[in-house]
PDB file of N, H, CA, C and O in Angstrom:
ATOM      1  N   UNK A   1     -53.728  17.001-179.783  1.00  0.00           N
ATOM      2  CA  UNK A   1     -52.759  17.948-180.273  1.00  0.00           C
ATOM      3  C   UNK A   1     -52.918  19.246-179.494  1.00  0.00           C
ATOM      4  O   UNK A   1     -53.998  19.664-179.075  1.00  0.00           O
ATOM      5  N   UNK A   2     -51.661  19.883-179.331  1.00  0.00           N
ATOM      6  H   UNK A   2     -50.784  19.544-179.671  1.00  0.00           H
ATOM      7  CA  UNK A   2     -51.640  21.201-178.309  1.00  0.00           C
ATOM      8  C   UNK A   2     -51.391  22.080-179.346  1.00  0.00           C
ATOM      9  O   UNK A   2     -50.515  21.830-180.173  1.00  0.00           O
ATOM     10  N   UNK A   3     -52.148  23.202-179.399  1.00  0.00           N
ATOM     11  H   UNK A   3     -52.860  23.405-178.727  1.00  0.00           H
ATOM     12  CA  UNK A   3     -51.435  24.208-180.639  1.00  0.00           C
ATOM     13  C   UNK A   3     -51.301  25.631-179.617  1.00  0.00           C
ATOM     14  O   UNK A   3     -52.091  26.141-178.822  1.00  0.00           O
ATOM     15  N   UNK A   4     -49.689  26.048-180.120  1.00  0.00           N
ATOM     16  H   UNK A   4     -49.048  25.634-180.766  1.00  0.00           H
ATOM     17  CA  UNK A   4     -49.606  26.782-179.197  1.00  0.00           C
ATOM     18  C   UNK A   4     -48.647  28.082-180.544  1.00  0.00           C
ATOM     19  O   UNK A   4     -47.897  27.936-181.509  1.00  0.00           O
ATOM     20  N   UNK A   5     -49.203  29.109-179.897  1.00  0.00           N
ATOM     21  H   UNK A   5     -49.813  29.228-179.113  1.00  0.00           H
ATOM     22  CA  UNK A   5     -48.305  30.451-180.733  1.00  0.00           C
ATOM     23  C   UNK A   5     -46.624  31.123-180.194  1.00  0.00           C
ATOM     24  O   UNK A   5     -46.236  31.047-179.028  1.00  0.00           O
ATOM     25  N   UNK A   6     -45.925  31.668-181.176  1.00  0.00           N
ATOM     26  H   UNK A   6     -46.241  31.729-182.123  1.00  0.00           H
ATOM     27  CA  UNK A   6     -44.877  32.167-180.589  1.00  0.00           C
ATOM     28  C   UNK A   6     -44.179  32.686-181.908  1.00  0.00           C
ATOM     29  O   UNK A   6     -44.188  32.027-182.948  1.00  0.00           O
ATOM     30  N   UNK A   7     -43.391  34.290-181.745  1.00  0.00           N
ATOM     31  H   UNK A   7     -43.383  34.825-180.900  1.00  0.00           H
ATOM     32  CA  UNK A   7     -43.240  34.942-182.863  1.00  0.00           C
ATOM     33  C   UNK A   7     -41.468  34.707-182.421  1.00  0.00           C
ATOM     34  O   UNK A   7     -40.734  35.254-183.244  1.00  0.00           O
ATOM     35  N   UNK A   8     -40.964  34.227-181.648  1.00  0.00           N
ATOM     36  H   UNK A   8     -41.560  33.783-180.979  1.00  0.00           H
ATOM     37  CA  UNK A   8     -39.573  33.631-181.518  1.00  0.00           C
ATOM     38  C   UNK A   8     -39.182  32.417-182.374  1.00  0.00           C
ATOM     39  O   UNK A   8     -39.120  31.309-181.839  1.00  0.00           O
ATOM     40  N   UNK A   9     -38.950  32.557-183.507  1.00  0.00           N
ATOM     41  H   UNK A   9     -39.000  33.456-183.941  1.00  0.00           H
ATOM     42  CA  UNK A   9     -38.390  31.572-184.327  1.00  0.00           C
ATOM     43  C   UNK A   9     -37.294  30.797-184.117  1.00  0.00           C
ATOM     44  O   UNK A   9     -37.163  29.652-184.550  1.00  0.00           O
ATOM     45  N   UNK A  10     -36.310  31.540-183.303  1.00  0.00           N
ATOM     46  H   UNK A  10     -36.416  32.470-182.951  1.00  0.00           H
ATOM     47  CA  UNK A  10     -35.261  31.117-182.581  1.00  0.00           C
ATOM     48  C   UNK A  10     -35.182  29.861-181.628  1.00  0.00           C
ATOM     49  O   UNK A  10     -34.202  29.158-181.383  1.00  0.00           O
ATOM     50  N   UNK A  11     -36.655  29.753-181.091  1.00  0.00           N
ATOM     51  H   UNK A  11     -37.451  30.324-181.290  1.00  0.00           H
ATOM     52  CA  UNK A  11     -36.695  28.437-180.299  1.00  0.00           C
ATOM     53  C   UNK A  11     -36.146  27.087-180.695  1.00  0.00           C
ATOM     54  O   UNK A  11     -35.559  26.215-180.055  1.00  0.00           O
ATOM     55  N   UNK A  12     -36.569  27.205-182.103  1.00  0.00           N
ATOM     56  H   UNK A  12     -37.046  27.913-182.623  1.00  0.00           H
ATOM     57  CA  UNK A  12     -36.611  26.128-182.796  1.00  0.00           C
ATOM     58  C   UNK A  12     -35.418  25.561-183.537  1.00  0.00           C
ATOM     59  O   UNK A  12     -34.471  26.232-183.949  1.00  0.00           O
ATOM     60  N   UNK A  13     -35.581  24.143-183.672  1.00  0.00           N
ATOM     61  H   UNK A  13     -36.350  23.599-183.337  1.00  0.00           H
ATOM     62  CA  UNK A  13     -34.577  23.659-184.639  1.00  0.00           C
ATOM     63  C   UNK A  13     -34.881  22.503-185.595  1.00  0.00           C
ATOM     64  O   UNK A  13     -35.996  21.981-185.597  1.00  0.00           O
ATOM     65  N   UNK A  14     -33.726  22.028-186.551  1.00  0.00           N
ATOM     66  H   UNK A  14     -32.820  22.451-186.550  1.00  0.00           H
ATOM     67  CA  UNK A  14     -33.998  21.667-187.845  1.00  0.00           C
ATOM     68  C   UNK A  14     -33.602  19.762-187.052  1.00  0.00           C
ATOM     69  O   UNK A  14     -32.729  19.630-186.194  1.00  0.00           O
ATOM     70  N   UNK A  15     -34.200  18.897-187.429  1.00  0.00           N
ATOM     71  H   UNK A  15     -34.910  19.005-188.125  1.00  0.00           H
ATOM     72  CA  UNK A  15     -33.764  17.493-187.227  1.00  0.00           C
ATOM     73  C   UNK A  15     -33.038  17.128-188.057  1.00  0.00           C
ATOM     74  O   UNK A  15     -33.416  17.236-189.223  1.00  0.00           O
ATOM     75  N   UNK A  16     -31.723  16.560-187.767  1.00  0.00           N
ATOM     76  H   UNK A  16     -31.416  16.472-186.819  1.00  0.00           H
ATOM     77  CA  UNK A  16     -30.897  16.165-188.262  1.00  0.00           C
ATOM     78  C   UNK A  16     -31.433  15.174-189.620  1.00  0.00           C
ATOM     79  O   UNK A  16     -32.153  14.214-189.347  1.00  0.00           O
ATOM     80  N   UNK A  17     -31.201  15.338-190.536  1.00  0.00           N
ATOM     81  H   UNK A  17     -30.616  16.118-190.759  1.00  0.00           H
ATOM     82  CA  UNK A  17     -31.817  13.855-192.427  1.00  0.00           C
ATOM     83  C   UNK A  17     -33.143  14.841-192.208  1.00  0.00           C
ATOM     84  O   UNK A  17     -34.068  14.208-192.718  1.00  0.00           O
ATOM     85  N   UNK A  18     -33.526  15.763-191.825  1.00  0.00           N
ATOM     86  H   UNK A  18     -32.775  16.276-191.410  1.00  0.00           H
ATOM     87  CA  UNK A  18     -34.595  16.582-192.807  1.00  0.00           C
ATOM     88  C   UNK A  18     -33.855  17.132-194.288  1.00  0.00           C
ATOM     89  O   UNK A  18     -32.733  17.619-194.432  1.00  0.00           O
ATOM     90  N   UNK A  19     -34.928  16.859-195.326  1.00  0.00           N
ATOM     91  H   UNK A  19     -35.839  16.463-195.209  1.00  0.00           H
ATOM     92  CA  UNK A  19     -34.227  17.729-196.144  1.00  0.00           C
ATOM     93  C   UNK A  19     -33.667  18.819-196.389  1.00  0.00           C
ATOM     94  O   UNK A  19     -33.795  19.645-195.485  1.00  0.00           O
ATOM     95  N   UNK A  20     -33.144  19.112-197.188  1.00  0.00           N
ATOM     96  H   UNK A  20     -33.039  18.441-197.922  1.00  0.00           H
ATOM     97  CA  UNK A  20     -32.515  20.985-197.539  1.00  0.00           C
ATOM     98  C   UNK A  20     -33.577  21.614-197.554  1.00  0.00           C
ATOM     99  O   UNK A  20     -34.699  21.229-197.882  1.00  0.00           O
ATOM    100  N   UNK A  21     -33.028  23.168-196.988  1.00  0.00           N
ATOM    101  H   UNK A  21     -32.117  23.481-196.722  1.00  0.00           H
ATOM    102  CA  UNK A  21     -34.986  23.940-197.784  1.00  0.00           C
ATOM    103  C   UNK A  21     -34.241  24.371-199.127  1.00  0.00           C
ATOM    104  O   UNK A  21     -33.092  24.153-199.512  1.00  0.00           O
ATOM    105  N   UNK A  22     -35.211  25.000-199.648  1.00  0.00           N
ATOM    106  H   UNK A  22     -36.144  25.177-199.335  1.00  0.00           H
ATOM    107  CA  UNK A  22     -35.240  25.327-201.174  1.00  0.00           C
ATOM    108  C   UNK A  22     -35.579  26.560-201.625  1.00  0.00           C
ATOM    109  O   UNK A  22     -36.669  26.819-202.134  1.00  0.00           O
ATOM    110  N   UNK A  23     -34.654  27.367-201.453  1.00  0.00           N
ATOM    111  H   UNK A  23     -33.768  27.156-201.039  1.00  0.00           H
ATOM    112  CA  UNK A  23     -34.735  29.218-201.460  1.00  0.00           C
ATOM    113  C   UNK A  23     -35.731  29.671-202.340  1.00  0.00           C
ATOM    114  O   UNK A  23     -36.326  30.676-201.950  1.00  0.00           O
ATOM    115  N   UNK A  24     -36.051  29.236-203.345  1.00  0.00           N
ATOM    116  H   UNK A  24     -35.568  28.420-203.662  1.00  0.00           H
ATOM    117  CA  UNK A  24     -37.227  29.571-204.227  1.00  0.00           C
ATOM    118  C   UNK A  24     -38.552  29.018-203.619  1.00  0.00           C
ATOM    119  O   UNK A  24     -39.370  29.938-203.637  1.00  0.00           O
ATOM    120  N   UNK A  25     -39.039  27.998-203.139  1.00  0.00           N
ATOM    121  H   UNK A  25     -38.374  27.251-203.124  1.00  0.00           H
ATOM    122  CA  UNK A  25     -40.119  27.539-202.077  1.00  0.00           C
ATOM    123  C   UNK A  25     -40.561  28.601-201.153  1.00  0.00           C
ATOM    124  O   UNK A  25     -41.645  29.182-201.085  1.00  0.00           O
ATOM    125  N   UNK A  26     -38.866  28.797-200.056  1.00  0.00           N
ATOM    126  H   UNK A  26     -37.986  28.325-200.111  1.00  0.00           H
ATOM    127  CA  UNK A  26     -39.143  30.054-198.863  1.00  0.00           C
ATOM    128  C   UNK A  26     -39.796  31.638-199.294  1.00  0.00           C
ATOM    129  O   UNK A  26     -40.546  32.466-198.777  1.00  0.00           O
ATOM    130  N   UNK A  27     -38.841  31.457-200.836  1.00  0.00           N
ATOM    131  H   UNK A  27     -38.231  30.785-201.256  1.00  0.00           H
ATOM    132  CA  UNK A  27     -39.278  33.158-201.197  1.00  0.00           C
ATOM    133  C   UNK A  27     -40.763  33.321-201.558  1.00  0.00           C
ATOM    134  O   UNK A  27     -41.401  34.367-201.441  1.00  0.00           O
ATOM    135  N   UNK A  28     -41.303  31.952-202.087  1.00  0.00           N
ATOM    136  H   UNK A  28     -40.785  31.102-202.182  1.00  0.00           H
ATOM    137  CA  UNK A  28     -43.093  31.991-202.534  1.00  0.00           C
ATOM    138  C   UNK A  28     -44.106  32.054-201.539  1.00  0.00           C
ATOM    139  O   UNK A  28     -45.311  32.246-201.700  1.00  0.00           O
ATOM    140  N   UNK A  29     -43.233  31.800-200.107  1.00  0.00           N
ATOM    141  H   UNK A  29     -42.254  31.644-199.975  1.00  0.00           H
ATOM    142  CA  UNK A  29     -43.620  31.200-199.377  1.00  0.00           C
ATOM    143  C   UNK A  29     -43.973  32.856-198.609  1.00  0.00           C
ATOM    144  O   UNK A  29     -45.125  33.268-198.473  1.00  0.00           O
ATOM    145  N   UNK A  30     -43.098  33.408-198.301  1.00  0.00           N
ATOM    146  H   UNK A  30     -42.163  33.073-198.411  1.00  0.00           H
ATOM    147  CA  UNK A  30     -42.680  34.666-197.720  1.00  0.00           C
ATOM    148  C   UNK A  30     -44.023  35.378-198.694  1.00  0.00           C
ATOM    149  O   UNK A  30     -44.910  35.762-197.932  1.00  0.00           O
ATOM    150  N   UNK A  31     -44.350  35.625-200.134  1.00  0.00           N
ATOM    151  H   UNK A  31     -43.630  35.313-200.753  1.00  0.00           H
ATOM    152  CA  UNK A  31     -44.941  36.692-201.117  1.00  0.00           C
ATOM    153  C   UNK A  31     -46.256  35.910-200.011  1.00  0.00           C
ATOM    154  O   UNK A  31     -46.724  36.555-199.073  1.00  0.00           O
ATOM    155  N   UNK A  32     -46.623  34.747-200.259  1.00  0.00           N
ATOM    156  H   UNK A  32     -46.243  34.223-201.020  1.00  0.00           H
ATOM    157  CA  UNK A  32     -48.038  34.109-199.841  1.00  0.00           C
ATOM    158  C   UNK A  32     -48.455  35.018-198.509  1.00  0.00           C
ATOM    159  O   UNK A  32     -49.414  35.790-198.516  1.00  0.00           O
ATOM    160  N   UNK A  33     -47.614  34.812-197.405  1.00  0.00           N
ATOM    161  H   UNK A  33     -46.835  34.185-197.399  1.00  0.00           H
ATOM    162  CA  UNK A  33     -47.798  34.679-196.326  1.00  0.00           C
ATOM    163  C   UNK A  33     -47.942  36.116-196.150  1.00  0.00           C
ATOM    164  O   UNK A  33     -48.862  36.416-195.389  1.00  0.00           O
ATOM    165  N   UNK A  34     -47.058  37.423-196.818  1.00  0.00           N
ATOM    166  H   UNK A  34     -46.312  37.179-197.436  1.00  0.00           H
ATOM    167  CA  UNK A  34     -47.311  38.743-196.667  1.00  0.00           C
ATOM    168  C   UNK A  34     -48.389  39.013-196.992  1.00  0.00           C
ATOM    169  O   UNK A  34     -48.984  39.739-196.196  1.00  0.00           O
ATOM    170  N   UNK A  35     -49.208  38.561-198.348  1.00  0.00           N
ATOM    171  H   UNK A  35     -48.725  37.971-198.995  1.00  0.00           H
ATOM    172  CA  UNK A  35     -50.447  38.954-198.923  1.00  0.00           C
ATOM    173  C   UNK A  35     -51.602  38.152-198.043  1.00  0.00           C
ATOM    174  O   UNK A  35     -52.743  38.281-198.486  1.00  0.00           O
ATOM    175  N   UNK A  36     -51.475  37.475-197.049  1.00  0.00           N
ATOM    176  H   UNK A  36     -50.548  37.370-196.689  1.00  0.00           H
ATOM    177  CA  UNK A  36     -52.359  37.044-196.305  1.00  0.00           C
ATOM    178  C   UNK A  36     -51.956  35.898-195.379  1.00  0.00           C
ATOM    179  O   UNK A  36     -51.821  34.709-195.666  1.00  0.00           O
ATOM    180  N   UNK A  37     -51.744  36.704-193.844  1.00  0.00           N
ATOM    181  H   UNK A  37     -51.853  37.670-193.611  1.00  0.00           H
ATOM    182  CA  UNK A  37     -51.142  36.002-192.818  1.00  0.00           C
ATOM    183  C   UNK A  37     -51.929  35.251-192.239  1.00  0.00           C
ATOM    184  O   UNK A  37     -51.334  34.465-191.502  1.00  0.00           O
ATOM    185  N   UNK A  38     -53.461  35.093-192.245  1.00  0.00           N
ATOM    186  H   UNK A  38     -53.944  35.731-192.844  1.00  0.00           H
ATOM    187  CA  UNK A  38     -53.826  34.097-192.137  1.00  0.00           C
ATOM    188  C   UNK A  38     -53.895  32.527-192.388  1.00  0.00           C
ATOM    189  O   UNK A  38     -54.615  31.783-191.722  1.00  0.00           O
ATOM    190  N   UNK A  39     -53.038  32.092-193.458  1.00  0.00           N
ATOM    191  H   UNK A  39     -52.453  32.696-193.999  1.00  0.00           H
ATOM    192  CA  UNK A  39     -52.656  31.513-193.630  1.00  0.00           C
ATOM    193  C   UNK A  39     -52.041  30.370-193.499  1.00  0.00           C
ATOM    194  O   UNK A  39     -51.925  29.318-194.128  1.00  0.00           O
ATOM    195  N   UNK A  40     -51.434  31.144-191.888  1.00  0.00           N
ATOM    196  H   UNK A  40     -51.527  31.998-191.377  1.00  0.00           H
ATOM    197  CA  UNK A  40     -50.659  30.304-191.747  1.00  0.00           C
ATOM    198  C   UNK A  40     -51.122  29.143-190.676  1.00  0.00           C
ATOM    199  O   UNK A  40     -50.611  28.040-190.481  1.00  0.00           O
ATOM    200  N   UNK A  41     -52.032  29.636-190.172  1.00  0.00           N
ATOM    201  H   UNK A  41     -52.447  30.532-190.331  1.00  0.00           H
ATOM    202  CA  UNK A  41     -53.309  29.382-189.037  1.00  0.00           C
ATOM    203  C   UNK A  41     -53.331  28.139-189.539  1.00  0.00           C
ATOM    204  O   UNK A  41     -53.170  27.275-188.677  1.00  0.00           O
ATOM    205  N   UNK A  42     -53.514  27.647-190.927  1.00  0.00           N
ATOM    206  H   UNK A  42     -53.645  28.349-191.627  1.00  0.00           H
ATOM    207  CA  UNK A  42     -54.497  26.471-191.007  1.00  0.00           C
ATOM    208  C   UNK A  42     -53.335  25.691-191.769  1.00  0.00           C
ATOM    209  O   UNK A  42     -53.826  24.805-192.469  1.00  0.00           O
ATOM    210  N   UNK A  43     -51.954  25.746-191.849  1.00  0.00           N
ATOM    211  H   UNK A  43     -51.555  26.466-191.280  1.00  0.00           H
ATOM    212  CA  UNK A  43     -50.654  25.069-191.858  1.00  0.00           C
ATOM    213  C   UNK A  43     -49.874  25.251-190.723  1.00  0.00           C
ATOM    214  O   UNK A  43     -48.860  25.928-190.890  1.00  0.00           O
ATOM    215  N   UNK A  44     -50.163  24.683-189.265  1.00  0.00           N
ATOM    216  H   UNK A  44     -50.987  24.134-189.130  1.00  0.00           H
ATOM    217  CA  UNK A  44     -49.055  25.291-188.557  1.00  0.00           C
ATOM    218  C   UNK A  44     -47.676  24.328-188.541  1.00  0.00           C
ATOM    219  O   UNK A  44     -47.531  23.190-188.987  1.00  0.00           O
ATOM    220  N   UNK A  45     -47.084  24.874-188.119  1.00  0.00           N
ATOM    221  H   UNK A  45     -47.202  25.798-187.756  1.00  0.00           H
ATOM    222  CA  UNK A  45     -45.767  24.459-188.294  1.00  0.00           C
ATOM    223  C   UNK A  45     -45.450  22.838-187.120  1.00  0.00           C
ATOM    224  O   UNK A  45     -45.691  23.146-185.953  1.00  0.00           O
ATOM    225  N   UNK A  46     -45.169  21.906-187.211  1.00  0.00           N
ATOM    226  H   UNK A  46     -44.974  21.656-188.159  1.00  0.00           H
ATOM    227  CA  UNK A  46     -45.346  20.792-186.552  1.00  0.00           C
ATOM    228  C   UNK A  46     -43.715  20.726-185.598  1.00  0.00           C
ATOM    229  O   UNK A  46     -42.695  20.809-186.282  1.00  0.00           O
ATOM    230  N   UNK A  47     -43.571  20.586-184.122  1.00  0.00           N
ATOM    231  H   UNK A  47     -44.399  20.518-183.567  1.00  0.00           H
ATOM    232  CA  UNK A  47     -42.866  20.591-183.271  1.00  0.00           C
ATOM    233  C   UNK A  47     -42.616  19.663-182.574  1.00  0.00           C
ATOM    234  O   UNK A  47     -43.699  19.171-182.889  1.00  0.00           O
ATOM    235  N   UNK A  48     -42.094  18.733-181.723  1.00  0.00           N
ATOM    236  H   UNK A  48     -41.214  19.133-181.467  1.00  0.00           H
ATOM    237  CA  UNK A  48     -41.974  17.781-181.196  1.00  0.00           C
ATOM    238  C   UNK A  48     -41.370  18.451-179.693  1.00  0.00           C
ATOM    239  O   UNK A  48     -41.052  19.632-179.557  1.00  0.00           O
ATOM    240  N   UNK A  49     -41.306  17.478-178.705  1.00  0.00           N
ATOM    241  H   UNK A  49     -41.564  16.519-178.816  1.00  0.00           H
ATOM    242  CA  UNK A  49     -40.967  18.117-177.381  1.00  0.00           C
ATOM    243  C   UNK A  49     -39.963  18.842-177.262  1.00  0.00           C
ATOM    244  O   UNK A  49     -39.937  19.529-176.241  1.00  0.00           O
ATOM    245  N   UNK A  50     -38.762  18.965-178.255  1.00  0.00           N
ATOM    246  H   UNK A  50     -38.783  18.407-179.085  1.00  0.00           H
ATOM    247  CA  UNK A  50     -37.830  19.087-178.022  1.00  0.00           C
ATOM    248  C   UNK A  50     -37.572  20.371-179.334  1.00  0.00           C
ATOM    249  O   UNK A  50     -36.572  20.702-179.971  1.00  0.00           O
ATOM    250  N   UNK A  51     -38.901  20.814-179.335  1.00  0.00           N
ATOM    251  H   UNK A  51     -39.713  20.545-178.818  1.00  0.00           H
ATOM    252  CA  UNK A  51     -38.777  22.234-180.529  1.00  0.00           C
ATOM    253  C   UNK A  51     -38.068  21.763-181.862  1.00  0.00           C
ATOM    254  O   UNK A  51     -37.624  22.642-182.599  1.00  0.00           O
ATOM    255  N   UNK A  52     -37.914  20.256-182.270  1.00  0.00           N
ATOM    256  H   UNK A  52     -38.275  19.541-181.671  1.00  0.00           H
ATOM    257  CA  UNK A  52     -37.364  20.262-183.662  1.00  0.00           C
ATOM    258  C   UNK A  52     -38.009  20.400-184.557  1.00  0.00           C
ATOM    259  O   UNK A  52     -38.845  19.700-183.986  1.00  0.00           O
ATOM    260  N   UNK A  53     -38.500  20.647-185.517  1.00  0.00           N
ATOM    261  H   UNK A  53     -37.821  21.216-185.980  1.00  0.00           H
ATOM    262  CA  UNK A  53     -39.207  21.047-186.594  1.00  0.00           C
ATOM    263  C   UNK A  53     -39.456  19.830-187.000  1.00  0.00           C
ATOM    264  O   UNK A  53     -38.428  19.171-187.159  1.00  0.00           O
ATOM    265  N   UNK A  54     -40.667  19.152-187.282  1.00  0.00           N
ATOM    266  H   UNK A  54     -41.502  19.687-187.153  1.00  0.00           H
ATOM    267  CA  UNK A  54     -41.035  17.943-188.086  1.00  0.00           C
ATOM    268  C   UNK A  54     -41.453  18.187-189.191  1.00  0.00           C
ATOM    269  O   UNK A  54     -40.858  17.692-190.149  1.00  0.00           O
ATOM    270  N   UNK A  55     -42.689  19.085-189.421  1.00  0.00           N
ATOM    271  H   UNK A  55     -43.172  19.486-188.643  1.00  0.00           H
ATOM    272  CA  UNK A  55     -43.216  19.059-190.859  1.00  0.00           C
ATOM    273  C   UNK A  55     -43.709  21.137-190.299  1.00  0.00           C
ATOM    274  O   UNK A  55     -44.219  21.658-189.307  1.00  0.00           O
ATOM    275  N   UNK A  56     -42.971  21.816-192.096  1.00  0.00           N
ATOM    276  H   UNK A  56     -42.557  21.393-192.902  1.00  0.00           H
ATOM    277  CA  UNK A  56     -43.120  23.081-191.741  1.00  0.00           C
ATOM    278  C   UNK A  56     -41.764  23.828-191.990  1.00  0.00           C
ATOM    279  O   UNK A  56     -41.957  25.037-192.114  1.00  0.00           O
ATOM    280  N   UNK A  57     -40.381  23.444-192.104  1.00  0.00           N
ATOM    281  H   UNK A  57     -40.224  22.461-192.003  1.00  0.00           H
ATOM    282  CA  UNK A  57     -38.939  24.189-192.175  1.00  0.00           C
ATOM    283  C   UNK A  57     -39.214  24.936-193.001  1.00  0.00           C
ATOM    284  O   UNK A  57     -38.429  25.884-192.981  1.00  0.00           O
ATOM    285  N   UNK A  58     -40.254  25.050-194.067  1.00  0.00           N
ATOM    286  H   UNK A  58     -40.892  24.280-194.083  1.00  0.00           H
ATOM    287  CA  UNK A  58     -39.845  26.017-195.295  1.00  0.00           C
ATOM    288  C   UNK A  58     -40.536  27.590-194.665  1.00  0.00           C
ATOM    289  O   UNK A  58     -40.043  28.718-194.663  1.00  0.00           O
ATOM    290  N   UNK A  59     -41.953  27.051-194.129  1.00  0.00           N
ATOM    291  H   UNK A  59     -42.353  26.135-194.131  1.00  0.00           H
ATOM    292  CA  UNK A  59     -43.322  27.773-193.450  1.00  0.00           C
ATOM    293  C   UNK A  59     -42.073  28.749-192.617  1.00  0.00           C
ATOM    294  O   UNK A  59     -41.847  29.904-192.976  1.00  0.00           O
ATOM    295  N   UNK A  60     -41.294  28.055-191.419  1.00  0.00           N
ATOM    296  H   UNK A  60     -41.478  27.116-191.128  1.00  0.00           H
ATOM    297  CA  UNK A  60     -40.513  28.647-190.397  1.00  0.00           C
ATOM    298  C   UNK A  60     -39.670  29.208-190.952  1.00  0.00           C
ATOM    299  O   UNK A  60     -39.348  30.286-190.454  1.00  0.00           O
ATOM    300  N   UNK A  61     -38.966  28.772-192.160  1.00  0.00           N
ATOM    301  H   UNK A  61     -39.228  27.896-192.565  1.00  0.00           H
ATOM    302  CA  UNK A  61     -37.635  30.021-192.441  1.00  0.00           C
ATOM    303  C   UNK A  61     -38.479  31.187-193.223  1.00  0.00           C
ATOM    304  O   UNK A  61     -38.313  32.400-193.099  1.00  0.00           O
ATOM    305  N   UNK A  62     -39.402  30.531-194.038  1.00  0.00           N
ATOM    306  H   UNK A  62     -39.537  29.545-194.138  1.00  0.00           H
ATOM    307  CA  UNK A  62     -40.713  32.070-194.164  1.00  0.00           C
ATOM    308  C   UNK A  62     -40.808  33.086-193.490  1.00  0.00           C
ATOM    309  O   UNK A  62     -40.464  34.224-193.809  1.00  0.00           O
ATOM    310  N   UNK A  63     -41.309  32.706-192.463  1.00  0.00           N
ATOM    311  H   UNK A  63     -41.588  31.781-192.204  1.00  0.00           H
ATOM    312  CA  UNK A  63     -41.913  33.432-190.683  1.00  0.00           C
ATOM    313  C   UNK A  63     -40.448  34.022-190.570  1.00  0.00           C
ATOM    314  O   UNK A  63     -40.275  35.237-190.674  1.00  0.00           O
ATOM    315  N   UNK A  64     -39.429  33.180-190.364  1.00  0.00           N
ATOM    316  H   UNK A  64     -39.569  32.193-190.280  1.00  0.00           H
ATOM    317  CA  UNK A  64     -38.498  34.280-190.030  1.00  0.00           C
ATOM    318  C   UNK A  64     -37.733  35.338-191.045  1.00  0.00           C
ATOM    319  O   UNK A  64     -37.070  36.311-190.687  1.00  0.00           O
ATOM    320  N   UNK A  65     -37.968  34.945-192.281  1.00  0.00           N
ATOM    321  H   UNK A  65     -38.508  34.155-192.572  1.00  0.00           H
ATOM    322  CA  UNK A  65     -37.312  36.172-193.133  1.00  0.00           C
ATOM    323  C   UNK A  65     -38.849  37.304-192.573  1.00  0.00           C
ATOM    324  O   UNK A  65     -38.641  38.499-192.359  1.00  0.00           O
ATOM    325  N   UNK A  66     -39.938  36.847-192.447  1.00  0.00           N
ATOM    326  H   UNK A  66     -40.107  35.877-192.621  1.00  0.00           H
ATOM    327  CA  UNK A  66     -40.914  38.177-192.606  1.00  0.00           C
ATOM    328  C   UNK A  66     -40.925  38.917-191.430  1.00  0.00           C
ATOM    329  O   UNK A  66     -41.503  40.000-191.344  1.00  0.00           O
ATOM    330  N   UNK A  67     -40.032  38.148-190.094  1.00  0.00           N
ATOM    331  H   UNK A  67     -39.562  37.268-190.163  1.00  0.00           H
ATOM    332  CA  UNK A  67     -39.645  39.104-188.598  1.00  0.00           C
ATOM    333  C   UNK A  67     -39.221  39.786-188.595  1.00  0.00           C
ATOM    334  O   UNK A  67     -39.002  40.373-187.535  1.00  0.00           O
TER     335      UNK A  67
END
């Protein structure tokens, strides 16, 4: 596994039959992640070659409401 950083959320995208996110999830998600951004270190967000989001959409729309 390659783990790599980037505060461009924009790269990324959603795979088509992923589920919906769930606005109450993102918003708990957002309180967590402000009160301690470390956090996120040890959930990272899972990517495939082609920047689609595999496991993590809720984590990423998180990250980007907190940009």
């Amino acid at each position: 596994m390659h783990i790599q950083t980037t505060e461009d959320y924009n790269l990324f995208t959603r795979i088509k039959g992923n589920r919906a996110t769930n606005k109450a999830h993102i918003s708990r998600l957002v309180q967590a992640i402000s009160q301690n951004a470390e956090m996120i270190k040890y959930t990272p967000i899972v990517v495939n070659e082609n920047h689609e989001v595999i496991d993590g959409q809720h984590r990423l729309e998180a990250l980007s409401a907190l940009s």
